[in-house]
PATI-223628 format. One line per field, with one value per residue: residue number from 0; residue in one letter; chain; x, y, z of N, C-alpha, C in turn. Coordinates in nm, 3 decimals, always signed. Layout:
BEGIN
seq (NUM,...)
type (A,...)
mol (A,...)
n.px (X,...)
n.py (Y,...)
n.pz (Z,...)
ca.px (X,...)
ca.py (Y,...)
ca.pz (Z,...)
c.px (X,...)
c.py (Y,...)
c.pz (Z,...)
This chain:
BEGIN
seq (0,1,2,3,4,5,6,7,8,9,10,11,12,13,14,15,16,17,18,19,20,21,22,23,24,25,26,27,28,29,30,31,32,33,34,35,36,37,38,39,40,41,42,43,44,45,46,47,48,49,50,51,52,53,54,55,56,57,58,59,60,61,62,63,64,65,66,67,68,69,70,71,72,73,74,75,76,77,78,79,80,81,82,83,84,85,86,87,88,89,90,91,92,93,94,95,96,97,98,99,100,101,102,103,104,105,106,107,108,109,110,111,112,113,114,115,116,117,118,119,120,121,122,123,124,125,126,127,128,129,130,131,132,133,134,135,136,137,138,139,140,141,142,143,144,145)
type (X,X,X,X,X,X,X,X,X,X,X,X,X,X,X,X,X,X,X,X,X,X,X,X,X,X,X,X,X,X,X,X,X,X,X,X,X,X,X,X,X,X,X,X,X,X,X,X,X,X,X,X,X,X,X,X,X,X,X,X,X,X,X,X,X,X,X,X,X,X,X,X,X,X,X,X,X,X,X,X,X,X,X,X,X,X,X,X,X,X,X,X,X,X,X,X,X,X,X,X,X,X,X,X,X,X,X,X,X,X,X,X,X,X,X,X,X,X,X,X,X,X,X,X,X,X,X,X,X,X,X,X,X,X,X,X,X,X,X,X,X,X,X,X,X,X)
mol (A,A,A,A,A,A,A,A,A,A,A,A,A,A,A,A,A,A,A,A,A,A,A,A,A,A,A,A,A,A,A,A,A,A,A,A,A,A,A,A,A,A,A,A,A,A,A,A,A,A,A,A,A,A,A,A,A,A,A,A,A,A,A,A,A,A,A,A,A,A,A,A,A,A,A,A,A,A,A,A,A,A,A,A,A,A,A,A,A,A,A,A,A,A,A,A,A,A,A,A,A,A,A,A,A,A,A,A,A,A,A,A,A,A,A,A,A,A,A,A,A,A,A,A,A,A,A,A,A,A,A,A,A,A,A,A,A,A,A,A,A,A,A,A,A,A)
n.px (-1.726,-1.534,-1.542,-1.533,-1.500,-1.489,-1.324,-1.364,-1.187,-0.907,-0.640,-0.316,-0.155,+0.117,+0.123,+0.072,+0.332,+0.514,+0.485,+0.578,+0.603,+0.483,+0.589,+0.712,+0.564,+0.439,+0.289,+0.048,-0.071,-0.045,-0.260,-0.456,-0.443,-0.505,-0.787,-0.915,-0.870,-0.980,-1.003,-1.011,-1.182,-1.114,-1.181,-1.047,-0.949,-1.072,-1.009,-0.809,-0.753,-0.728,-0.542,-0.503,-0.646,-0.765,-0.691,-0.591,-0.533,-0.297,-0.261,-0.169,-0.098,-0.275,-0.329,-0.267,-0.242,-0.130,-0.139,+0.058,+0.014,+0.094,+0.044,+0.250,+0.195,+0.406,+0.440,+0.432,+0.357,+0.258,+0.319,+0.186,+0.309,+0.565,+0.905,+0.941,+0.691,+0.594,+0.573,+0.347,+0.124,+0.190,+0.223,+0.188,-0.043,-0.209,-0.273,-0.035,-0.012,-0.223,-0.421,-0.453,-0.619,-0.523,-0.566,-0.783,-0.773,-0.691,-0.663,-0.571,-0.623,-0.523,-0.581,-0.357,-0.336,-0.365,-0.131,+0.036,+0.073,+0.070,+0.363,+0.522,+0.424,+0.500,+0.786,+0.864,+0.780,+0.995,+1.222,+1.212,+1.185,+1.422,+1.596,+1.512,+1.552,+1.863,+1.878,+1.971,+1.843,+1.597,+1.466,+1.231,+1.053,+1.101,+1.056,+0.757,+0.711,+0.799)
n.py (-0.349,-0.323,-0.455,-0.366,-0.493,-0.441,-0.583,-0.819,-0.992,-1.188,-1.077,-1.082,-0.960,-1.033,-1.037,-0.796,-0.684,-0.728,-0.504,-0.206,+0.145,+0.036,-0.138,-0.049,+0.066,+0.065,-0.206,-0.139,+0.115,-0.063,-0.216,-0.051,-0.015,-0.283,-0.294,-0.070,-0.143,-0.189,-0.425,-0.543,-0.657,-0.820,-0.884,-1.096,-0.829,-0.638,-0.281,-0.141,+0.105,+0.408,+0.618,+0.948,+0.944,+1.028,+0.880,+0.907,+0.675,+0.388,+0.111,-0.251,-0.525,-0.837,-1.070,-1.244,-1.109,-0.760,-0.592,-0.298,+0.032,+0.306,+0.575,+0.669,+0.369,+0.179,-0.090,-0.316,-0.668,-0.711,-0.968,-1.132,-1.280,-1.246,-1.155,-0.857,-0.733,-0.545,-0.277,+0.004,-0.005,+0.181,+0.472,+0.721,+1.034,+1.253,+0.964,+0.815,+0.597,+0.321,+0.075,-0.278,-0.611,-0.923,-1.133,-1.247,-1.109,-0.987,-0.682,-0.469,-0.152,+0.132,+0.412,+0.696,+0.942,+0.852,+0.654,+0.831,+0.978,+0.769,+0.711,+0.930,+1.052,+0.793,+0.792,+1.038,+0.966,+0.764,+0.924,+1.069,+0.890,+0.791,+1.061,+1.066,+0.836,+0.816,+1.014,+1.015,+1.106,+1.143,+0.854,+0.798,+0.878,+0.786,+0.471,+0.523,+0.596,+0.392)
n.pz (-1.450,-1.159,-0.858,-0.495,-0.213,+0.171,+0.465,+0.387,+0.282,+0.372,+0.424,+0.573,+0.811,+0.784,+0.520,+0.432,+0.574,+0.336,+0.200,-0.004,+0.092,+0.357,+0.468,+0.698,+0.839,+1.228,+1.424,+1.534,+1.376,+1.146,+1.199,+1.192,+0.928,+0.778,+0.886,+0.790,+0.477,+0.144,-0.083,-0.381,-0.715,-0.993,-1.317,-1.595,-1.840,-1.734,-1.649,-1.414,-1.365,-1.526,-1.707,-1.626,-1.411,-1.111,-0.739,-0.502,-0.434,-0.278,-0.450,-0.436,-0.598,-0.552,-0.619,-0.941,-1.319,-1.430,-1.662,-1.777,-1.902,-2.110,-2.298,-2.509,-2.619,-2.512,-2.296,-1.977,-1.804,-1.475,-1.216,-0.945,-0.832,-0.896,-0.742,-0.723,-0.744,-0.489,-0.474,-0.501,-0.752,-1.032,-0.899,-0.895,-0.907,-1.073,-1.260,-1.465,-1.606,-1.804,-1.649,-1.689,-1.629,-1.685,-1.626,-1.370,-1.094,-0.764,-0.582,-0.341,-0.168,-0.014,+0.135,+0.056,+0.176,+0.446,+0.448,+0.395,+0.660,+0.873,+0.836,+0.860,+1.112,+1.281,+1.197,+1.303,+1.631,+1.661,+1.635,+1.903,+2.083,+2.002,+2.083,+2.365,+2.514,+2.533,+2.713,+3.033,+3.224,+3.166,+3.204,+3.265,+3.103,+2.890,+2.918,+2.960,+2.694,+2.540)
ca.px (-1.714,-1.489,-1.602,-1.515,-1.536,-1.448,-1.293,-1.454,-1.106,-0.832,-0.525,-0.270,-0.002,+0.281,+0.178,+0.141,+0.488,+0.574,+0.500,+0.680,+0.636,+0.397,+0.624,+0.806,+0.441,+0.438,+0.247,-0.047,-0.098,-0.041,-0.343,-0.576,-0.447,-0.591,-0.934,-0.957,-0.875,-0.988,-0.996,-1.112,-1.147,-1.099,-1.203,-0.985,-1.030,-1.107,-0.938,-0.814,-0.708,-0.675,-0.439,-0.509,-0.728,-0.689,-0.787,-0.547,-0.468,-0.200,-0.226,-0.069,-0.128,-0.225,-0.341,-0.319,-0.128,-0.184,-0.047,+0.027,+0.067,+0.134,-0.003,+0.278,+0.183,+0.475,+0.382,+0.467,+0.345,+0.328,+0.297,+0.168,+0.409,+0.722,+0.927,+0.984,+0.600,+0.606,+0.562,+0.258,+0.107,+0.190,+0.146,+0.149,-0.162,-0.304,-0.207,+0.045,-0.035,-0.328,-0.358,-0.590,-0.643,-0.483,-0.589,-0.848,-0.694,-0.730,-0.571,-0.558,-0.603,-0.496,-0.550,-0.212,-0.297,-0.321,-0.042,+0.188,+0.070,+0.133,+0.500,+0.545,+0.387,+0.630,+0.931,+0.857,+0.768,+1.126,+1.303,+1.152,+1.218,+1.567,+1.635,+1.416,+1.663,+1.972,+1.910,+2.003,+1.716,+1.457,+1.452,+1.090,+0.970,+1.153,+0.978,+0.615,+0.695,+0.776)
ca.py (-0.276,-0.407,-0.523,-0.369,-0.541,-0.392,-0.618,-0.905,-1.078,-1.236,-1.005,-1.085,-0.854,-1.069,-0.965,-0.631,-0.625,-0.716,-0.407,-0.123,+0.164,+0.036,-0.223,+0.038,+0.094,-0.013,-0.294,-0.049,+0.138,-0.226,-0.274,+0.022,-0.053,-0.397,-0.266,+0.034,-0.163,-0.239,-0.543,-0.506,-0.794,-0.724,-0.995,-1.045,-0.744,-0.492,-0.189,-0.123,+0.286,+0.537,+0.757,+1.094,+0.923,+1.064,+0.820,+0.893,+0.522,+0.338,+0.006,-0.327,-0.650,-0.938,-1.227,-1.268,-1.014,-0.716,-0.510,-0.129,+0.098,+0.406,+0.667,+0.570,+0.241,+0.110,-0.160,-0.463,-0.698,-0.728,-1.057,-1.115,-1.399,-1.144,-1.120,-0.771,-0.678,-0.507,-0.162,+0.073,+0.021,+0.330,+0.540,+0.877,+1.101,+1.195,+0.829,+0.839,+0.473,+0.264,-0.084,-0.360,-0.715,-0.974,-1.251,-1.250,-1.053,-0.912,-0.583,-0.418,-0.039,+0.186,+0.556,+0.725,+1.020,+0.798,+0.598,+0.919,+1.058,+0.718,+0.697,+1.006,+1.007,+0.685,+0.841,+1.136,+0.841,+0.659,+1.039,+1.139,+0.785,+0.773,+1.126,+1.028,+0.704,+0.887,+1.091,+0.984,+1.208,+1.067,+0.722,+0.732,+0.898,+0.668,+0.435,+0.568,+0.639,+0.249)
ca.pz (-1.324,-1.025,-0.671,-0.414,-0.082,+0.272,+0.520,+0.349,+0.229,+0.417,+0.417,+0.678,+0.863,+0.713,+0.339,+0.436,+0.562,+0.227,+0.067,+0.084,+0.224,+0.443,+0.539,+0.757,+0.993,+1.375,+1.412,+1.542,+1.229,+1.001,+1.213,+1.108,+0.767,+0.817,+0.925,+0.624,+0.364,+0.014,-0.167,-0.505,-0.789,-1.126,-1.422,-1.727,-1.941,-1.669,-1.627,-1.285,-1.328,-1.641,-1.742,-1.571,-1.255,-0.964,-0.631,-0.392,-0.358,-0.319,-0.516,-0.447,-0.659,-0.448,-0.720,-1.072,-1.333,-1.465,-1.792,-1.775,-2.056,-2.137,-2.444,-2.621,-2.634,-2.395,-2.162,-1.930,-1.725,-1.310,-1.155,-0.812,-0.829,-0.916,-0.618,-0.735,-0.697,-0.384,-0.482,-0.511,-0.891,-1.048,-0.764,-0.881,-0.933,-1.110,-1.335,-1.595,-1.691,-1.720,-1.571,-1.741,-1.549,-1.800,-1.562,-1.273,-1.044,-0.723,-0.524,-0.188,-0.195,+0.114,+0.165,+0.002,+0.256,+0.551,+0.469,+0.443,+0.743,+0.977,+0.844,+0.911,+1.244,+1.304,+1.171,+1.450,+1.759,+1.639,+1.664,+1.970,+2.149,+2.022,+2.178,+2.495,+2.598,+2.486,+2.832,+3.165,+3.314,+3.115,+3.184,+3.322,+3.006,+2.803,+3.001,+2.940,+2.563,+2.525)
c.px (-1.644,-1.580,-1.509,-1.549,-1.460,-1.460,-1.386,-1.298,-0.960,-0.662,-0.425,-0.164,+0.110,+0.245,+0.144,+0.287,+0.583,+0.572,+0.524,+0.610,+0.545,+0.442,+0.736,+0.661,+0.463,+0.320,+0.088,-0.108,-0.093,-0.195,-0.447,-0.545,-0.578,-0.762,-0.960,-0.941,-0.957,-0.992,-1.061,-1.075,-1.229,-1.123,-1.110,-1.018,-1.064,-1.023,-0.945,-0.797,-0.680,-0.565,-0.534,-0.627,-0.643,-0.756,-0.716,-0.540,-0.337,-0.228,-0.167,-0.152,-0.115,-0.222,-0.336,-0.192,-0.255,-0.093,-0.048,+0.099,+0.065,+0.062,+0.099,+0.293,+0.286,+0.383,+0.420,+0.401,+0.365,+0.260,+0.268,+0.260,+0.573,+0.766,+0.963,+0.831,+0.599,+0.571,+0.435,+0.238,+0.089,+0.136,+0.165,+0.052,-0.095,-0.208,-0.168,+0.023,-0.193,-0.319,-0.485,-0.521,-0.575,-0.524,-0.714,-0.799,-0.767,-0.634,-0.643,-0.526,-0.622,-0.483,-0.424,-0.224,-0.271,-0.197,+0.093,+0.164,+0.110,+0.252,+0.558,+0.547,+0.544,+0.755,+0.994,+0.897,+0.931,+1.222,+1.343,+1.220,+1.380,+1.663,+1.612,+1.538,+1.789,+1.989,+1.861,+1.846,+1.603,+1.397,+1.315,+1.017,+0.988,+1.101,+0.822,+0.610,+0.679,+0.639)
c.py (-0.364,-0.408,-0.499,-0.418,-0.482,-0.486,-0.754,-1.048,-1.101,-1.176,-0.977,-0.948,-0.861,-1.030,-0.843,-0.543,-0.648,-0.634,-0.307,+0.043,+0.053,-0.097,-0.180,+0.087,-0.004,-0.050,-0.177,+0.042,+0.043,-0.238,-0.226,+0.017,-0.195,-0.388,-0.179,-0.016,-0.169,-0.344,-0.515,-0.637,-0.758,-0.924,-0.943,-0.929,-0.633,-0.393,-0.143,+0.057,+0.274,+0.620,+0.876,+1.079,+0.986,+0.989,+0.844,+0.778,+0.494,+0.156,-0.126,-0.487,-0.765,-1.065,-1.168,-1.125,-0.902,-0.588,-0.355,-0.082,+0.241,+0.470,+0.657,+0.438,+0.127,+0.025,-0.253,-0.505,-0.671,-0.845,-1.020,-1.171,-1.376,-1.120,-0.935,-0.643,-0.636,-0.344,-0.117,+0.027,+0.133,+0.433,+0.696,+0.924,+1.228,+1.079,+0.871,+0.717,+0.451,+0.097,-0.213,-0.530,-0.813,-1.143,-1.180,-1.222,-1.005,-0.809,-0.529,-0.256,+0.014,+0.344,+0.610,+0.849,+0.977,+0.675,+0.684,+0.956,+0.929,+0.707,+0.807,+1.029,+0.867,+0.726,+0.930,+1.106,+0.770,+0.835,+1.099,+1.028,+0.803,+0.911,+1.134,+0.982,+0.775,+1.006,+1.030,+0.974,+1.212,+0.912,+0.713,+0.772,+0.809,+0.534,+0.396,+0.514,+0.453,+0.151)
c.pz (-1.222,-0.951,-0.566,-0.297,+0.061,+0.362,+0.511,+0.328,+0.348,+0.460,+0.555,+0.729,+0.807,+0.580,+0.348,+0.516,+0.495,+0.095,+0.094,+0.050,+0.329,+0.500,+0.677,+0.876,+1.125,+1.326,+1.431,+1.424,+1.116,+1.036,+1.155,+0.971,+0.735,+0.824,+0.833,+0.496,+0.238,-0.082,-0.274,-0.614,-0.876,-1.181,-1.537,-1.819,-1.896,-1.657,-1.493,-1.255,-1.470,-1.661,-1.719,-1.493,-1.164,-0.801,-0.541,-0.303,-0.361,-0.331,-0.473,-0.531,-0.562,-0.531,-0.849,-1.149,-1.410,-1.580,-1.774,-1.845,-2.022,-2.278,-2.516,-2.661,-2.590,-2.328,-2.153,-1.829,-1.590,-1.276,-1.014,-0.743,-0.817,-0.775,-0.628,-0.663,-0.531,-0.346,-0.486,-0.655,-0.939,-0.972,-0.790,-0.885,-0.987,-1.258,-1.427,-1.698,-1.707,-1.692,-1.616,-1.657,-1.663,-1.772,-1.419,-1.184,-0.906,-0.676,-0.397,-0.251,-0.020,+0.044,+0.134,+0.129,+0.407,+0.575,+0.487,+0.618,+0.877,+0.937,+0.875,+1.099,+1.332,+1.334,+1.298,+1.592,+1.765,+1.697,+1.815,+2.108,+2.180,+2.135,+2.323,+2.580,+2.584,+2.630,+2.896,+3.214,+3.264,+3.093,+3.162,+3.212,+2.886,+2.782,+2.928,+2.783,+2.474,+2.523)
């Protein structure tokens, strides 16, 4: 069985603006990421997700590696170490892979619905701004919105 812990582990701003999306959040939403998180810590041998889970997480590898396969018996490594790791671990739902610990591992799990909904949100605030300043006659809201 993992271990989950809530706001028990160390997880700065700068390595969560090394994973992506969620390296695209204003600092304000990095923060409630920060405070909702997840930490979970997996022992060699554990299985972190199934094929055809559904958690509505999104995944990121912080220590250690971890192997993910497939039903036809496909599979490769992810380092924490990989500068490539950066992504969600198989982030669809419900899971197409599954993901076993191959080393002592831990991961960071974030809300997949509250991470769409602040980039979204964001995306909106950046739209809204840019048309804001873009008029004369709205400095002072431009202003405010800042």
């Amino acid at each position: 069985m993992s271990n989950i812990i809530k706001n028990q582990h160390p997880v700065t701003r700068a390595q969560l603006r090394s994973y992506f999306p969620v390296n695209a959040l204003t600092d304000d939403h990095l923060a409630t990421l920060l405070r909702d998180r997840e930490i979970e810590y997996l022992c060699r041998g554990q299985m972190l997700f199934d094929i055809g889970d559904t958690d509505n997480t999104n995944i990121y590898l912080v220590h250690g590696e971890i192997e993910v396969g497939d039903t036809d018996g496909n599979t490769h490594v992810i380092s924490s170490s990989d500068p490539a790791n950066k992504l969600p671990l198989c982030h669809r739902q419900p899971r197409r892979q599954r993901a076993i610990a191959l080393s002592d591992c831990s991961v960071v799990r974030f809300d997949s619905t509250l991470v769409d909904n602040m980039l979204c949100w964001d995306q909106v605030a950046n739209c809204i701004m840019a048309d804001i300043s873009s008029q004369r006659d709205l400095d002072e809201d431009a202003t405010w919105m800042m």
